[in-house]
C-alpha positions, 0 to 999 in steps of 0.5 A, spaced: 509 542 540 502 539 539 498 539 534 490 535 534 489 528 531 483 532 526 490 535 522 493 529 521 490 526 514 491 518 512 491 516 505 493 510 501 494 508 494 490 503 489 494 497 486 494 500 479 498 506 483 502 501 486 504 497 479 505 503 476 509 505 482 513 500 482 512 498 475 509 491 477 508 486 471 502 481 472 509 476 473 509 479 481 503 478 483 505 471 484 511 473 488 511 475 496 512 482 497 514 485 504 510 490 505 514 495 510 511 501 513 504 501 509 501 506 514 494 506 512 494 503 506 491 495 506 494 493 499 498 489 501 494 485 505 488 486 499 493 483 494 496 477 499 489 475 501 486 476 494 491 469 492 
């Protein structure tokens, strides 16, 4: 089976979809949170990096 790279679509999700998700409270923001197969996403590493 082939298929072309133009067929594949990446997507993400934004952090108030990831709080909701995960029904995150602000509390969690503080903590550390192992991100496992984030695919395309940057949110884990936005939120580290954003303290």
């Amino acid at each position: 089976m082939s298929f072309a790279l133009e067929s594949v679509i990446p997507w993400g999700r934004s952090e108030a979809e990831y709080r909701a998700m995960f029904s995150l409270a602000e509390s969690d923001t503080k903590l550390r949170i192992l991100g496992c197969g984030d695919g395309p996403d940057a949110f884990n590493g936005d939120w580290s990096r954003s303290g």
